[in-house]
Steps between C-alpha positions, in 0.01 A plus 500: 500500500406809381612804707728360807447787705057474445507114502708498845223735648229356378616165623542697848176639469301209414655343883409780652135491329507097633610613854229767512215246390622269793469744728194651430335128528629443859406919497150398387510252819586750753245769418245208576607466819504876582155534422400134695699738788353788476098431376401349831545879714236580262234232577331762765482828271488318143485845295798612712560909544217555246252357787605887688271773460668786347576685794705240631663368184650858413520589903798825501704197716419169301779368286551141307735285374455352118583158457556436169638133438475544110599877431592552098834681500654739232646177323164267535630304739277446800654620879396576864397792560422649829359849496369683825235750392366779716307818442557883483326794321603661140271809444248369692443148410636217642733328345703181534870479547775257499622590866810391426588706160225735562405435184128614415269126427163695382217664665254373738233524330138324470652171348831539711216383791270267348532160496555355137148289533312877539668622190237652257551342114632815348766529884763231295456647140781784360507758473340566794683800702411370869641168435804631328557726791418287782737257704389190488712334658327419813177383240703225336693376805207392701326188419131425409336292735689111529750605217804552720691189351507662181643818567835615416450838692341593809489824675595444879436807762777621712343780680193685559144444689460215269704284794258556738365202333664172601525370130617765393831539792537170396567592153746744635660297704575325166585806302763578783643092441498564140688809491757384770587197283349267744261309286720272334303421182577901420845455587585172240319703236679810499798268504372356188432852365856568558615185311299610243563842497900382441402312246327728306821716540715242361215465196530923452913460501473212217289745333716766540748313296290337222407922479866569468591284224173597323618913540827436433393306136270816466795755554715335175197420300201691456161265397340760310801550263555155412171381464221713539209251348674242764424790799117534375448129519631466814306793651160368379580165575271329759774306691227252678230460282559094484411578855123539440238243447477558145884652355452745210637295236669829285740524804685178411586657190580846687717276707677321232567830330638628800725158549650549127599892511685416836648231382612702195720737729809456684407366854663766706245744256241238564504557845470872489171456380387369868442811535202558268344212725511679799378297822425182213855496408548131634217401172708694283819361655344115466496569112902529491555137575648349200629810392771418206776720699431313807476114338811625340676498784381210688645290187 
């Protein structure tokens, strides 16, 4: 034992980490057969919306609902979303919004309407000001041609002349089922992205009190007075470099001399300097075991 407030957490956290990975396999599962759901409405217009001349893909009326089955959230984690997207005018262009925020997506410009396949070479390079501004949201969530199955986003219509097609009423017919919660593939995986979501909760709270301990050490003992050579090491120390293919061998020194001036302080002082570590402090924290003033006390 080292710290018996950070080794109870971490022995939390590392549960929590084991119940997320479990999840996110039968997760992993369940987005397959959302997209084995979905892909077949698309056999009859295989490049989806993007198959709509422009008139009727950015029609004053048309609106569409984003399925996103693999959205990256703030945290990295990946969620639902489902975003219905419509059109209105900002100083003259048209723009996309979020019709449920009303928050502005990007313009509709050249690329917002061409299908990915018509891009020009220079269209996906930045900088490049018409990409930047564009929304291309509507691009990316229709398919290429026969690609459907490997989609994690598709862009389904909702309203405009576009229905006039049967395919395409049929996709909106879906986009209605989907947003009611009657497609029950959506519905089991935002209850897994609730499961999740609580578990990356419980992961921030376990956090919150490794941070604690670590603040609280800082507050009595400041790193920087008691060893300032100890606070350089640690902040050019590259914490994963046995990570790479071929380690930097000067870091195992840099490691051990870390190790030894840690060792040399008092552990609650020791553990103030989890702080110089920052986000890395569980490496720094790893080189405490065996700390005298904690073998000490398991005699």
């Amino acid at each position: 034992m080292i710290d018996a407030r950070i080794d109870a957490a971490k022995t939390a956290m590392s549960r929590v980490e084991t119940a997320r990975h479990t999840l996110s396999l039968s997760r992993h599962e369940l987005v397959r057969m959302c997209r084995e759901t979905i892909a077949p409405f698309f056999n009859n217009v295989p490049s989806g919306v993007m198959a709509l001349n422009e008139a009727f893909l950015t029609a004053p009326d048309a609106t569409y609902l984003i399925v996103d089955l693999d959205a990256d959230s703030v945290l990295g984690t990946r969620r639902l979303t489902l975003t219905k997207v419509g059109f209105m005018q900002v100083d003259g262009e048209r723009h996309a919004c979020n019709l449920e925020t009303g928050e502005l997506l990007g313009e509709m410009n050249r690329l917002a309407v061409t299908r990915r396949q018509d891009w020009k070479n220079d269209d996906w390079y930045s900088p490049n000001p018409t990409r930047d501004s564009a929304y291309t949201g509507l691009v990316f969530a229709s398919p290429y041609k026969g690609e459907s199955l490997n989609r994690y986003s598709w862009a389904l219509p909702m309203s405009g002349p576009a229905l006039q097609h049967p395919a395409f009423k049929r996709l909106a017919h879906l986009a209605e089922v989907i947003r009611n919660g009657g497609l029950n593939e959506i519905k089991k995986l935002r209850f897994f992205d609730d499961a999740d979501q609580k578990l990356v909760d419980d992961l921030a709270r376990e956090q919150a009190i490794i941070d604690g301990v670590i603040d609280e050490a800082v507050s009595q003992y400041q790193p920087r007075e008691w060893d300032p050579e100890l606070v350089r090491l640690m902040e050019t120390m590259d914490w994963t470099f046995d990570y790479a293919d071929r380690p930097n061998s000067r870091f195992y020194e840099h490691r051990d001399q870390i190790r030894k001036r840690l060792h040399a302080l008092p552990l609650e002082v020791a553990i103030a300097f989890l702080h110089v570590a920052g986000h890395m402090w569980s490496y720094a924290y790893h080189l405490l075991r065996n700390h005298p003033d904690s073998v000490k006390a398991a005699a």
